[in-house]
VOLUM-248545 format. One record per residue (C-alpha): x negated, y negated, z negated; residue in three letters. Coordinates in steps of 0.05 Angstrom, whole numbers, plus 5000, padded with zeros to 4 digits. Example, Ala and Ser with C-alpha at 12.3 -4.5 7.8 and 13.67 -1.06 7.14 Angstrom:
VOLUM-248545
475450904844ALA;472750214857SER;
END
This chain:
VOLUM-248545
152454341035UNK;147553950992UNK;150153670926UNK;152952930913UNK;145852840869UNK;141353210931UNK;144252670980UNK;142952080935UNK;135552380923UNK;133852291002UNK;136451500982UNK;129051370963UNK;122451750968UNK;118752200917UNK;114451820880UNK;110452420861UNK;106052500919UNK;099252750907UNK;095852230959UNK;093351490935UNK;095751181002UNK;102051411006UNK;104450630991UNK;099750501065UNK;102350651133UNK;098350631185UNK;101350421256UNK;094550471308UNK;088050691296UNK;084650621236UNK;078750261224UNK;073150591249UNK;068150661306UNK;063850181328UNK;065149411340UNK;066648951289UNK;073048921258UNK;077148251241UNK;083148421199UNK;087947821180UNK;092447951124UNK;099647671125UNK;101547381054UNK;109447321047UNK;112947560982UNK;106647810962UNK;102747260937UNK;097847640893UNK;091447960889UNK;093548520848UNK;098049200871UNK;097049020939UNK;095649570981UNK;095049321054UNK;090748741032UNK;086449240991UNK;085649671056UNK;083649151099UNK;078748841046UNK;075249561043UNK;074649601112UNK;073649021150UNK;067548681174UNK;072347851176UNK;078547811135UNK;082447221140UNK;087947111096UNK;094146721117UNK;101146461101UNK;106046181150UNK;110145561143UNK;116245511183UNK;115044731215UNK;122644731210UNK;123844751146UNK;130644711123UNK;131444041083UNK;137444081033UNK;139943371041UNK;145643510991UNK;140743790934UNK;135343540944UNK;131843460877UNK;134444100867UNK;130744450915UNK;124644110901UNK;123544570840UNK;123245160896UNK;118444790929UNK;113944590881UNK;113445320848UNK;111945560930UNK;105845010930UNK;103145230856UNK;103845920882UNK;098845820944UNK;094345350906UNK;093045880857UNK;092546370915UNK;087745910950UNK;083245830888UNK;083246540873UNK;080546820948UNK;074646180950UNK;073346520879UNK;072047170922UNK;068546730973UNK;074746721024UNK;080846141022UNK;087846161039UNK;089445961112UNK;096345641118UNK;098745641192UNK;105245261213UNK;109645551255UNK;114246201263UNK;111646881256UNK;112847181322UNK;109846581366UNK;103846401319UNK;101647061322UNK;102547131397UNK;097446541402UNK;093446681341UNK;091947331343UNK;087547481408UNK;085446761393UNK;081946991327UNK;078647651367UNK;083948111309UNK;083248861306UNK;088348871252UNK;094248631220UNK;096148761155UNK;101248541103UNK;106748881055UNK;113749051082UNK;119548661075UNK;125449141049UNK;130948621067UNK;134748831130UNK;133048171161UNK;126448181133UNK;125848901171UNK;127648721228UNK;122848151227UNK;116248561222UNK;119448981268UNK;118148461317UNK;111848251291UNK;109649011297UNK;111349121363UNK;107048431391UNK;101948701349UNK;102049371388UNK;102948981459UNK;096548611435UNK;092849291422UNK;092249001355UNK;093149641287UNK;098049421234UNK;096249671163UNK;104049521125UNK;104249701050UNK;110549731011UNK;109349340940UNK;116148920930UNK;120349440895UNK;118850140857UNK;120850630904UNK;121450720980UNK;128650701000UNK;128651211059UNK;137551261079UNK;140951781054UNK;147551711004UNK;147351070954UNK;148951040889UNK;154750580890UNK;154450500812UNK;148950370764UNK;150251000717UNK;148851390786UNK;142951100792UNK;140051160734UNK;141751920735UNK;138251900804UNK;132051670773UNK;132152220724UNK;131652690776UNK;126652310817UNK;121352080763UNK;117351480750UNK;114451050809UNK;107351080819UNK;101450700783UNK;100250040821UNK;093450120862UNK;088549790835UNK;086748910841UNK;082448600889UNK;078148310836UNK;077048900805UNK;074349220875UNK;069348750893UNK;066248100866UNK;066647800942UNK;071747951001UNK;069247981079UNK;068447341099UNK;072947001144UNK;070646911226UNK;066746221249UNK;071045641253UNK;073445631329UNK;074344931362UNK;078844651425UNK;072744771473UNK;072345421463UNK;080145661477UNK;081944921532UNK;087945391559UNK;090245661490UNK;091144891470UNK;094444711526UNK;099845411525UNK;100845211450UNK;102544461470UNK;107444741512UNK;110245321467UNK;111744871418UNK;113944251449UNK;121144261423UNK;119544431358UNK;115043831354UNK;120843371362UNK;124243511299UNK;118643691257UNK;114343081237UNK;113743091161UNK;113942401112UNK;106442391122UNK;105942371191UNK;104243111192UNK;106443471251UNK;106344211283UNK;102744171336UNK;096944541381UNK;090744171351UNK;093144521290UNK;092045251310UNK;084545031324UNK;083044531263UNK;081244971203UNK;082444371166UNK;089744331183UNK;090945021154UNK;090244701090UNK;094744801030UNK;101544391046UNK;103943761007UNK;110743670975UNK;111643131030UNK;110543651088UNK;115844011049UNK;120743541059UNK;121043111000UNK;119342430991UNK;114142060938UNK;119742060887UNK;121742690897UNK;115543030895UNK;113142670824UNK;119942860800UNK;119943160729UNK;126743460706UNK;124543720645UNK;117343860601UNK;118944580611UNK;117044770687UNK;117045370706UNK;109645400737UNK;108445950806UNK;102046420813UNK;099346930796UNK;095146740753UNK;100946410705UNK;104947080721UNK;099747500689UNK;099247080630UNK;107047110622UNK;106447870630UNK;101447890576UNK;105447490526UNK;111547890540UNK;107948560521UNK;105648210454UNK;112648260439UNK;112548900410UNK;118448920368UNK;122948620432UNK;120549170477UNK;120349780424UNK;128549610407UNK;130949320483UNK;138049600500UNK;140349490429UNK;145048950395UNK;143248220438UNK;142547650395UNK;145847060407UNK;140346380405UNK;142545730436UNK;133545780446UNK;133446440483UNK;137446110534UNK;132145530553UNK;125945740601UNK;120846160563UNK;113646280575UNK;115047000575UNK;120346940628UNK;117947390695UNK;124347350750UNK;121246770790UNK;114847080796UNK;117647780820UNK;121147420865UNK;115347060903UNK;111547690894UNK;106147340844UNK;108047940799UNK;107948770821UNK;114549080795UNK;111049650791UNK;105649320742UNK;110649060695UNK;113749840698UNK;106450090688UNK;105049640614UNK;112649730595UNK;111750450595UNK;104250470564UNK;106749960510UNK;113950340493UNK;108551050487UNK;103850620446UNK;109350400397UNK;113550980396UNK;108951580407UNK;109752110451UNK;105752430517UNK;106152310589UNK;110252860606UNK;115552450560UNK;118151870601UNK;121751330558UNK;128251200564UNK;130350830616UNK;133650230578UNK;126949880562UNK;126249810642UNK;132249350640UNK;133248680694UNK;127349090730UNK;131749640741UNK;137849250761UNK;133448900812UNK;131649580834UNK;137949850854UNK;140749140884UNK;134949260930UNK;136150040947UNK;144949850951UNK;142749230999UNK;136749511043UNK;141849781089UNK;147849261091UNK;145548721131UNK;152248351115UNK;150948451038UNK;151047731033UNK;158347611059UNK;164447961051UNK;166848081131UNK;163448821157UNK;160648841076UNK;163749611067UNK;161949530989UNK;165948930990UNK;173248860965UNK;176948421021UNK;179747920969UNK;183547360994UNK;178546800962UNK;181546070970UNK;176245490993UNK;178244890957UNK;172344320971UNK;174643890920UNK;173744560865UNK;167644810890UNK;165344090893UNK;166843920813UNK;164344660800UNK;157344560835UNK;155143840809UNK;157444060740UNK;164243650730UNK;169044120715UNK;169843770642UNK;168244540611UNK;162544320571UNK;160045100575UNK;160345170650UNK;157844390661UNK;151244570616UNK;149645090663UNK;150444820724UNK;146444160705UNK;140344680681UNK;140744990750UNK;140744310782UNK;135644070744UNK;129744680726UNK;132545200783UNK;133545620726UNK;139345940680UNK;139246590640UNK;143447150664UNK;149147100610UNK;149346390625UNK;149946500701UNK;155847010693UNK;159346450664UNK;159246130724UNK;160546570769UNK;165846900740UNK;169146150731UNK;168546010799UNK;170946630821UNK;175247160794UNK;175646760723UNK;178646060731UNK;177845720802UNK;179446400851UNK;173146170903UNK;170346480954UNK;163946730920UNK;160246730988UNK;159245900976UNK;156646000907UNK;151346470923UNK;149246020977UNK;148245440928UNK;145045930868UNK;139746230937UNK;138145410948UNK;137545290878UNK;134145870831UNK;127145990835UNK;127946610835UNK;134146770877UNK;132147430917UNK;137247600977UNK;139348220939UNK;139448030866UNK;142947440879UNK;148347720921UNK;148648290876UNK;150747850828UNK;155347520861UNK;158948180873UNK;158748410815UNK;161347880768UNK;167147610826UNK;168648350820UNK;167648450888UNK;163149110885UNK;159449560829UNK;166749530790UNK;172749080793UNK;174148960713UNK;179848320725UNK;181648430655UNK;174648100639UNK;175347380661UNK;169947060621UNK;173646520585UNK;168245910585UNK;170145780524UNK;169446330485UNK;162346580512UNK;160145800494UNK;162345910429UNK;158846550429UNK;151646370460UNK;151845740434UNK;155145710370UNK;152244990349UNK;152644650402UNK;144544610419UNK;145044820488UNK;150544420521UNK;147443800478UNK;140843840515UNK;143643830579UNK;149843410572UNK;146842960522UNK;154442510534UNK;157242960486UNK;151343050436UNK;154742590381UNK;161742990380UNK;162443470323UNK;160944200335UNK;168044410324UNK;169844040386UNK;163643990430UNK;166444620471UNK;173544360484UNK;172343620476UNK;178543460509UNK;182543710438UNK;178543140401UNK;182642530371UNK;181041970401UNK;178941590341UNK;173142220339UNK;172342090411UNK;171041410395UNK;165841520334UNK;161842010383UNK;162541480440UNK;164341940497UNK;171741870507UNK;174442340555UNK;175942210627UNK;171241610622UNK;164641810591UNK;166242520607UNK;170642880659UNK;176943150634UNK;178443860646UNK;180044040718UNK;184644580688UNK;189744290647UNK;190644970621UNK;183945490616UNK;188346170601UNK;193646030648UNK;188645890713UNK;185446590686UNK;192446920681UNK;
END
């Protein structure tokens, strides 16, 4: 008859254990006895060299290391978006460059293999001679049940897979969920700070085990010719804009496990030089440290976090302390940024170890915390059928809305702004992106949310499957609570975040000349102002697609 508190506590793991591996499990032998060992190490959402724990392992212990990435041949191309996407793209590629440049610094390099997980490393594997397998766990449910898979072939293939668990704080491990945030929070009280993230590969060694010869056709004729064959149909569809294909040769080239273009991405010559703005949000980890450094130099942000926001049409543009894309790629530890929050809040504030601070200063990294643990078991967290947390809501699909909402032409100035900065960086602060949703859901247009967090998951950088879903739960008040009373009026929080006008003149520079008093409901200009600012509505500028805002929220 355990308590409602005991049940949530078996939700996640202690994070108090007294042994250095507990982040490591070990499925095999480990690595010892004679022979020599060849480890490869699996990068995914852990594109880092820091907190890593399975790389780490294998680096200590193996004899050949080779480091690799895999790149789906079939990548999905976004026809509809496509510059929009590109910004995903391009922060992927600056994330394995950097990657790349930081293993030849350790005297290794990146290997970049094309092709899915579960045949490439049917083929590769025994190919490349590997004792071991390591990379950090997934905690998506899909994700899951995709190194499930990869585990088991590595087992059929006597091959030992070392799996660390790096993406989020804690382990979730079943048990009762904390269906609200305040629960959580309590739950964290009771199970204490996550552990210290182990330590970086550069700070281990100055060099990592090299990576096995270079292996060529002659060596492996049947391997070539079974790949040919495995991957026949995928080579029909998969020719890139530079001629670039998937194919056997591939697996035996070391040259073609090269870094990938923007054109093997899918985009063309235009597409890839595309600049939407001076502010990019650059990938690695080597620009997620420095962020992480300037954001602790901003002692007087993190010493009073949780109190009073301030409201700056500037804190709403891409900063260069910003940190949610490179969590999400896994350039950044969570549990790094949780380490230096809480030696910086000590530092400023006083107080020992045995003190923890409060849990406020933690913030978005806390949020994203428990939109992991609520989502690691619910595969269908991303749609509302067979979702249990989700209200079944009777969401209308209007093409026509959803079409004006997404390509920022719903002539709301507010809600336009922030759909053209998505479009355009694959970024939007969070107040700005509750505007949205909420307008396109339970605030104004009464759509299905599901089709809005597929766009946001094609569009953000740093769109994770549960943060992003989360959100869209949340704010169509489909889960977490369901405050209707709240329906975000697009006006209002414009006036609020943006009281002169800065923001929604940047990005819908159409309306820069109107006069602030107008410039969030341009539509009540007179026309002679309308005139003078040369954007006359329903010409220059859509008119509203709601004749009447507080009505369509009623």
């Amino acid at each position: 008859s355990a308590t409602p508190m005991e049940r949530m506590q078996n939700c996640i793991t202690d994070s108090n254990s007294p042994n250095d591996d507990h982040w490591m499990t070990l499925d095999g032998p480990a690595m010892s006895g004679g022979g020599v060992k060849h480890a490869v190490h699996w990068f995914r959402r852990d594109l880092r060299l820091h907190d890593n724990a399975s790389l780490l392992a294998a680096a200590r212990q193996a004899d050949n290391l080779r480091c690799v990435f895999l790149l789906d041949c079939q990548l999905e191309r976004h026809q509809q978006h496509r510059y929009l996407a590109a910004n995903k793209w391009r922060f992927l590629v600056d994330c394995l460059r950097d990657l790349d440049e930081s293993l030849r610094r350790l005297g290794s390099r990146l290997f970049v293999v094309r092709g899915q997980p579960l045949e490439a490393f049917r083929r590769l594997l025994p190919l490349w001679g590997a004792s071991h397998l390591s990379f950090e766990e997934d905690c998506t449910p899909l994700g899951r049940d995709r190194d499930s898979a990869v585990t088991k072939l590595a087992h059929e293939l006597g091959v030992t897979v070392l799996r660390g668990c790096s993406q989020t704080l804690f382990i979730a491990s079943g048990g009762e969920l904390p269906l609200t945030f305040a629960k959580f929070h309590r739950l964290l009280l009771t199970v204490g700070s996550p552990p210290a993230p182990c330590p970086s590969l550069q700070d281990e060694a100055a060099t990592l085990p090299p990576p096995p010869p270079p292996l060529t056709p002659q060596l492996h004729p049947g391997f070539h010719r079974g790949l040919s064959n495995s991957f026949s149909n995928n080579n029909k569809t998969s020719s890139s804009s530079n001629g670039n294909t998937c194919n056997a040769a591939s697996f035996i080239d070391e040259d073609a496990f090269n870094l990938p273009t923007l054109g093997e991405l899918g985009l063309d010559q235009d597409e890839a030089n595309y600049q939407p703005t001076p502010v990019l949000i650059r990938g690695g980890e080597t620009e997620a440290l420095a962020r992480l450094t300037r954001h602790m130099e901003r002692r007087s942000w993190v010493a009073t976090y949780g109190g009073k926001p301030r409201y700056q049409s500037q804190l709403l543009m891409p900063s260069g302390t910003c940190l949610s894309s490179h969590l999400a790629f896994g350039c950044l530890s969570p549990k790094l940024v949780y380490a230096q929050l809480t030696d910086l809040y000590r530092k400023i504030k006083g107080g020992s170890s045995a003190q923890p601070p409060p849990l406020h200063i933690y913030g978005e990294l806390l949020w994203r915390e428990y939109l992991y643990l609520t989502a690691h078991a619910n595969p269908n967290f991303d749609r509302l059928e067979g979702n249990p947390m989700c209200l079944p809501i009777p969401w209308c699909r209007d093409q026509a809305a959803f079409g004006a909402w997404s390509t920022a032409r719903t002539g709301v100035p507010w809600i336009d702004a922030i759909m053209t900065q998505i479009r355009l960086e694959g970024w939007a602060h969070p107040y700005c992106r509750y505007s949205a949703v909420a307008f396109l859901t339970r605030g104004h247009l009464f759509q299905n949310w599901e089709d809005g967090a597929k766009l946001f998951e094609q569009l953000l950088i740093d769109a994770e499957w549960p943060t992003n879903n989360g959100l869209w739960l949340w704010m169509s008040g489909s889960a977490f609570f369901q405050a209707f009373g709240c329906a975000y009026s697009p006006v209002i929080a414009g006036r609020k975040l943006d009281p002169q006008g800065d923001y929604i003149r940047h990005y819908l520079p159409q309306l820069a000349r109107l006069p602030t008093r107008y410039l969030h409901e341009p539509w009540l200009a007179p026309p002679a102002v309308q005139e003078a600012a040369g954007c006359i509505i329903g010409r220059h500028y859509p008119a509203p697609m709601l004749p009447d805002l507080d009505e369509a929220a009623e």
